[in-house]
N, C-alpha and C positions, 0 to 999 in steps of 0.2 A: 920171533918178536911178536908180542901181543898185537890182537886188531885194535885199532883208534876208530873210533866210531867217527860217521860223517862229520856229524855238528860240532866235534874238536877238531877231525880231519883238516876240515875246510873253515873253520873259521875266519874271515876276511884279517888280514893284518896290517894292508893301508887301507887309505879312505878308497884308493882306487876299486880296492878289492870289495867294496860293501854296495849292496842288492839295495838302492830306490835311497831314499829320504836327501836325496840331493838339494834339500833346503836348507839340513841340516848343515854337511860336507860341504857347500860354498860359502856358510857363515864362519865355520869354522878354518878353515882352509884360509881365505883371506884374514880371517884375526891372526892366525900364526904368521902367516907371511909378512903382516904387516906389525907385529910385534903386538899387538894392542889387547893383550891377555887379559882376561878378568882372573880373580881368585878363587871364583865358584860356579861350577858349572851345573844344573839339573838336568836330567834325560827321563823321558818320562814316556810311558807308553805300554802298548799289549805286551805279553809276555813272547819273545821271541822274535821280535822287531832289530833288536842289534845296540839296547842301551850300555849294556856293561863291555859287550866289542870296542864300539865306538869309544866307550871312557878308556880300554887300552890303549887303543891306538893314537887317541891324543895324550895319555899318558908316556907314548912312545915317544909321538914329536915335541914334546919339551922336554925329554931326559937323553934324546940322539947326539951321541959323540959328536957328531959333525955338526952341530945346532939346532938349534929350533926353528922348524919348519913345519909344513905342512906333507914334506914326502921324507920321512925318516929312509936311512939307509938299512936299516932292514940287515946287518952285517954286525954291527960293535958290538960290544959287551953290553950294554945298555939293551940297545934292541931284542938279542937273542934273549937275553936274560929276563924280560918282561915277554918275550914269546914262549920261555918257558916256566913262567910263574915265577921266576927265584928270585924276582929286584929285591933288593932290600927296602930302597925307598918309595917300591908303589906298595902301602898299608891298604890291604883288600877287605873289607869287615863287614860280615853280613848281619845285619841290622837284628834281625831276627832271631839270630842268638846273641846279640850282645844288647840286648833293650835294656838292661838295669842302667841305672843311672851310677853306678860304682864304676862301672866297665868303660861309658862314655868320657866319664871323668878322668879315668889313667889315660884312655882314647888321647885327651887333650891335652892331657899332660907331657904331654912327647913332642908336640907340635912344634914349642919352643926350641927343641935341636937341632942342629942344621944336617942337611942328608949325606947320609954318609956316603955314598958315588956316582948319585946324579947330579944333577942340575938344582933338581926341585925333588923334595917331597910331596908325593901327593898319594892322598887318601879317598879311596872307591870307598863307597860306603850304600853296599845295595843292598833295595827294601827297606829303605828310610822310613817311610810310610811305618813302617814296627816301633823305631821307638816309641819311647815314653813320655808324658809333656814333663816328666824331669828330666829324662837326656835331652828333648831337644833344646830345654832350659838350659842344659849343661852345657852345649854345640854353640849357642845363639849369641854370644859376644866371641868365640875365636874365628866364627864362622862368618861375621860382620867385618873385625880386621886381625885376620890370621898373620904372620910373619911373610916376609916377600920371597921366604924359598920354599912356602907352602901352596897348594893346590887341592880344592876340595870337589871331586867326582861326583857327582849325587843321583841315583838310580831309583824310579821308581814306578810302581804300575798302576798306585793311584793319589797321585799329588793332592786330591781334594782332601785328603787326611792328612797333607802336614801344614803346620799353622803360618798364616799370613806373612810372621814374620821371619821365618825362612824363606819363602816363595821369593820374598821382598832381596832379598840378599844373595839369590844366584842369577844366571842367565838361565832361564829355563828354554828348554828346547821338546818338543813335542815331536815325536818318533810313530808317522803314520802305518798304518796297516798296508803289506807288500800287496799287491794285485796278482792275482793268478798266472797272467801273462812273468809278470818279472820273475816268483816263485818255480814256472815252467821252466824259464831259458835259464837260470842256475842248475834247476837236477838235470836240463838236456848235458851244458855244461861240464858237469859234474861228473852226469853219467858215460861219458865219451871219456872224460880224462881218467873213468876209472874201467874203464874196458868190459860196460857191461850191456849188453844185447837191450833194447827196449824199443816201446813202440807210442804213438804219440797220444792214443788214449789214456795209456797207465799214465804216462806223465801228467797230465792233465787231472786225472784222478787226485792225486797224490798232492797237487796242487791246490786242489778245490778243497782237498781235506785239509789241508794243512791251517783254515780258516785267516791267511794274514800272518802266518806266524814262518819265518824261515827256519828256524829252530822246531818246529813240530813237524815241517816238513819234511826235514834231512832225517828222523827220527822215524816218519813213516816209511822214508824211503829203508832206510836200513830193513825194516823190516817187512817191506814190499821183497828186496834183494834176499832173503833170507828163506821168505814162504817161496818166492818163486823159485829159488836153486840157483841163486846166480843171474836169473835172469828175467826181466820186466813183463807182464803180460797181462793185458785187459781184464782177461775172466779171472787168474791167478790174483789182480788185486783185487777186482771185484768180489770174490771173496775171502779176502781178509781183511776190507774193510765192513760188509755186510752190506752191498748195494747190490743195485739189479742188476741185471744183464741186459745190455744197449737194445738186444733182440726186442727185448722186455719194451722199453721205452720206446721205442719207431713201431711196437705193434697197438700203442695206445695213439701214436698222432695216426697211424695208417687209420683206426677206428676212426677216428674225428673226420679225418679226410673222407671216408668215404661215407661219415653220419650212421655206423652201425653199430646199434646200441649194444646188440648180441653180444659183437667181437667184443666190443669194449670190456662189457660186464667179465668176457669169459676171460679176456688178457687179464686183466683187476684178480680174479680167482686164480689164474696161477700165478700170479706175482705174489699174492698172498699166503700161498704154500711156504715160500721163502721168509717166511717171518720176517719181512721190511720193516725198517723204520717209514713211514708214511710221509713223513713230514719233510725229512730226504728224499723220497722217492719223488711227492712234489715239486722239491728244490730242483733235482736231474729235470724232471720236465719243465720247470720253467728258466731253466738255461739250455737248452733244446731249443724250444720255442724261440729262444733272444736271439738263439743262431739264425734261425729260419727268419727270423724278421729281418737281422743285418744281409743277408743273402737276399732277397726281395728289396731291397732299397739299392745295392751294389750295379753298379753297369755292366752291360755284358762284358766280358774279358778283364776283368778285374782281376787282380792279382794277387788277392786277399785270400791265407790261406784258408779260408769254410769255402771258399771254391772249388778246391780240390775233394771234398769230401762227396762223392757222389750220392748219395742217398740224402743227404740234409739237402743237395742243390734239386733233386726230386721231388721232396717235401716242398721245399720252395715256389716249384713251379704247380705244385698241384694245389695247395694253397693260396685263397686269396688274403690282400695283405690287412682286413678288415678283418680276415677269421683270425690272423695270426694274433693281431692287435687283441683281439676281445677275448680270446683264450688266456691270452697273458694277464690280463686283466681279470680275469674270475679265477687264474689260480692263485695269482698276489691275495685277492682279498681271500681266497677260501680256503690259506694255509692260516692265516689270522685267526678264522675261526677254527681251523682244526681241532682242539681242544676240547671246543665246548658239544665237538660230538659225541653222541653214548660211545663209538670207539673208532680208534684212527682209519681204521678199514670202512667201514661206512661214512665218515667222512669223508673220505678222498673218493670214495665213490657218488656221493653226492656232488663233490664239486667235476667229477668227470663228467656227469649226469647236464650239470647245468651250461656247461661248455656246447654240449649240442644241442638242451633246449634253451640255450639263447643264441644260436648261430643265428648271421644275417639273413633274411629271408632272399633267396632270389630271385628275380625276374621270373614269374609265371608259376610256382612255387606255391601251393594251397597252404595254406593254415593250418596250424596244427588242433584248431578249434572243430573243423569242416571234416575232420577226421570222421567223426560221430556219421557221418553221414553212409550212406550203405551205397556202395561202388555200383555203378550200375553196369550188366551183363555186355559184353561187347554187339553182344547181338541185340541190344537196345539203345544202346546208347545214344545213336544217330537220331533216333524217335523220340528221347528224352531230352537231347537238345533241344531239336525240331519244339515237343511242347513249351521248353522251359520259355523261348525265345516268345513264344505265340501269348502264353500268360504275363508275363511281363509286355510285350506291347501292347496286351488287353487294359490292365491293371493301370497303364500310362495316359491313359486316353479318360476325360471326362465321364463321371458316373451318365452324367445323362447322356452323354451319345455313342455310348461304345456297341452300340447295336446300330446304330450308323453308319460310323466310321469304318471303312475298311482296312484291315489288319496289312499294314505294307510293310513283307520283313525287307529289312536291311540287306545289301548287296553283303554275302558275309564269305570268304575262300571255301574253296571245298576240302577237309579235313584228312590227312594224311592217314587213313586208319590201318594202313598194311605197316608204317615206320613203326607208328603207337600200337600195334599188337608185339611186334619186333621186339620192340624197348622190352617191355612186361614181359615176355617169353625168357631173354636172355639174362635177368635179372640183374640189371645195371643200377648202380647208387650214387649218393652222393653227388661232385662235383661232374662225374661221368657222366650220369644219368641226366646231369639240366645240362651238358654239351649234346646228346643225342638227344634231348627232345626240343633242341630249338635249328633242327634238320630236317627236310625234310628228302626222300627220296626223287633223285633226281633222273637217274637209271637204273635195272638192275637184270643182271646177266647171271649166266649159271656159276659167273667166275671173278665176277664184280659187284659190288656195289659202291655207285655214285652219289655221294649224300651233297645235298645244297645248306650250306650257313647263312642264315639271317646277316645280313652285313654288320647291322647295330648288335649282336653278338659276337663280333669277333673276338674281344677279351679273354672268351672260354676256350679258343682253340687252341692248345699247345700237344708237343709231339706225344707226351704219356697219357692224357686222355683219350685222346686217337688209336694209343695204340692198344690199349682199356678194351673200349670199342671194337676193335678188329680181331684181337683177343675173343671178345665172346662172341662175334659172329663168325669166328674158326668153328669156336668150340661145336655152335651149333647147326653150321651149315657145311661146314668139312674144312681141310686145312687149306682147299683149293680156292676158298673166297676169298678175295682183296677187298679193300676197304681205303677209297678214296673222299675226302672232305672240299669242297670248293666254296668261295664264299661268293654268295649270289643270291640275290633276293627271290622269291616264289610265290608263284600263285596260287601255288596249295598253304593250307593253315599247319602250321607246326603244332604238334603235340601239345607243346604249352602253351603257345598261343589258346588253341581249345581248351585248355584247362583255364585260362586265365581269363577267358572268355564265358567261360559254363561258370566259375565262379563269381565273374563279375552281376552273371545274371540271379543267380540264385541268390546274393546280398541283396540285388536289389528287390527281386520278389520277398524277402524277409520284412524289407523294412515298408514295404507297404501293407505287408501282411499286418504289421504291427500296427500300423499307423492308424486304420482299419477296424480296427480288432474295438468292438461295442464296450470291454472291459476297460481296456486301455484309454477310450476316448471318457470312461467316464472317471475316472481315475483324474487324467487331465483336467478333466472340467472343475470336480470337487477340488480338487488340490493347486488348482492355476499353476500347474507345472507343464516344462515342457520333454520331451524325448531325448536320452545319449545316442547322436544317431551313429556314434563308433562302437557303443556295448550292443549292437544288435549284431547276430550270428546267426546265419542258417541254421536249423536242428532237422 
């Protein structure tokens, strides 16, 4: 026996058996049950949604031996014989080849006879949209009051093209696009009652491709079934649809997470080898992304299946839920633009680019202006505090008495500089790196280290950063060091703390520097303007 392909295979044959548009299936449903039939029905919609199904199977429950209903029995002559095309009385006519108005004409010529072994004659007539405005001139008084043993099916994919006065004359019904989810749990479905091995990425693939359409989907699948030998497989569909590989995709959010512009660039170059579609490749990431935000909003123990997926619930916690937000937001708008880049590869790297320089800044987190600035040696650093602090309470203090005044520095922590060598040696990033610099050492043994958390950061602490951290103090100090985190306030200054501190100072030695400045004040004078005092930046 020949193969039947899915999408005849499985074609739904009651209402019971049809995937979503349940707005459709309870209008119709109760018009049958309750007898109160119109003469003309429209279905209208994407290609692959289930309009020409739908017009069988109500052409089923008005011509069932056992009556008209809404659940035909699926057994009589009637039934079986419209499930295997042969009715005599359902006339199927596809618009597109029968557009002359010669054709429409004999079409209506027949109307008039009563049906020779159903109930009702009725006539499918898909891709209406094709006639011609002399067929639909020809259609437009039988199609107004046809005979009461006629029935007029009307199918099409873009009703804006047929004229008012048809519109006026059917019920029309509008047949939405399936969701991925409903698309998923038919080929899970599908693929159990047809005994064939898969796993929940491929299906999910196959889904997403299928763009809304049940019919493109069952069509992919066939030939997902086909490339993989029988059997469903991630990387096996991946390519033969021409997408990435998931590896691909978790090593561009890993990049973002840990703000490394490197990785990033270098993941983008070999995802590029694979000659992507770009604009897909964006799409996979920001459905990625939509996960990792619904995971971030979920309560613990949620029973949602992105919970089970370990690596996205990873991403989740390592992610805060403002990165995930604003990521989403600069790839929506920068697939928009896509196009108008010289070319899809430098565009998607563009918009991966703008993902980290517009990350939220956090707590104690320099600028990425103060960059310019030249690092000062560890073995000065403490001295170039020391001064900064000294000029700035100089600079604060009236011109005329600052030879007076005595310089009183501020009570200020004593600065943790063995943690903040630590940090810099082991070469920590990203969201890791602002959880160890807002620590400071609390103990440290040949076989431990006790780190103290700022209390008002406790936000940052989760078990994968931590173990980030203890990871590269293995690396660097041997496998035999632990790494313990407690949250407790100190007396010593945290890393960022002194950065946030050394910054605050050096702004403000800027803007007095400006303020100051002989050029500037005459500038003001001629021009009665006054200073942006947020466009001033250290240099």
């Amino acid at each position: 026996m020949s193969y039947q392909v899915l999408a005849r295979k499985w074609r739904p044959r009651t209402f019971q058996d049809m995937v979503g548009q349940s707005h459709v299936l309870k209008a119709l449903s109760n018009a049958l049950d309750q007898d109160r039939l119109h003469h003309a029905y429209l279905f209208t919609g994407t290609r692959g949604v289930g309009k020409t199904t739908l017009a069988r199977i109500l052409a089923k429950c008005l011509n069932c031996d056992k009556g008209v209903s809404s659940n035909p029995c699926g057994e009589c002559s009637s039934c079986v014989a419209i499930d295997e095309g042969r009715f005599i009385d359902l006339i199927e006519v596809d618009a597109a080849s029968r557009a002359k108005v010669e054709e429409t004409r004999d079409l209506m010529d027949n109307v008039q006879y009563a049906p020779t072994n159903g109930r009702y004659k009725v006539y499918l007539i898909d891709e209406i949209h094709m006639f011609s405005n002399h067929s639909f001139n020809a259609l437009l008084k039988t199609l107004e009051e046809p005979p009461p043993h006629v029935k007029f099916l009307l199918a099409t994919t873009e009703p804006k093209k047929l004229p008012v006065t048809i519109l006026s004359r059917c019920l029309q019904f509008n047949l939405s696009h399936l969701t991925n989810d409903q698309i998923a749990k038919q080929i899970e479905m599908i693929l159990t009652q047809e005994s064939v091995e898969f796993d929940q990425a491929s299906v999910e693939l196959v889904a997403r491709g299928a763009d809304g359409s049940m019919r493109d989907a069952l069509s992919l699948l066939d030939q997902a079934i086909a490339y993989g030998g029988g059997t469903l497989e991630e990387t096996q569909v991946r390519s033969m649809m021409g997408t990435i590989d998931s590896a691909d995709l978790n090593g561009l959010i890993q990049a973002l997470i840990d703000a490394d512009a490197e990785a990033l660039l270098n993941t983008i170059e070999t995802i590029a080898l694979q000659s992507p579609d770009f604009d897909s490749l964006l799409s996979e990431l920001l459905s990625l992304l939509q996960k990792i935000a619904i995971i971030q909003v979920l309560p613990e123990g949620s029973n949602n299946d992105l919970m089970t997926n370990k690596e996205l619930v990873n991403f989740a916690n390592a992610m805060n839920k403002e990165d995930t937000q604003l990521y989403y937001q600069i790839g929506m708008v920068g697939r928009k633009d896509l196009y108008l880049a010289p070319d899809a590869k430098s565009g998607f790297e563009m918009v991966m680019i703008r993902m980290l320089a517009f990350r939220p800044m956090a707590d104690g987190e320099i600028t990425s202006k103060t960059q310019t600035l030249k690092p000062a040696s560890s073995s000065t650093s403490a001295a170039s505090k020391a001064k900064s602090a000294e000029t700035v309470a100089a600079i604060d203090a009236p011109k005329e008495s600052v030879e007076e005044m005595p310089v009183i520095a501020a009570p200020v922590k004593k600065t943790d500089n063995e943690w903040q060598n630590i940090i810099e040696e082991i070469g920590l990033k990203g969201l890791t790196k602002e959880l160890a610099s807002n620590c400071v050492i609390k103990s440290k043994t040949d076989t431990k280290i006790e780190l103290a958390l700022t209390t008002s950061q406790e936000h940052l602490l989760n078990k994968s950063q931590q173990d980030r951290i203890e990871q590269a103090i293995k690396t660097k100090f041997g496998e035999g060091m632990m790494l313990e985190i407690v949250l407790e306030d100190s007396d010593n200054e945290t890393p960022a703390e002194a950065n946030a501190r050394l910054e605050r100072e050096r702004q403000k030695a800027a803007k007095i520097s400006v303020q100051n400045d002989p050029n500037v004040q005459s500038l003001l004078d001629t021009f009665n303007g006054t200073i942006d005092q947020d466009s001033i930046q250290p240099q």
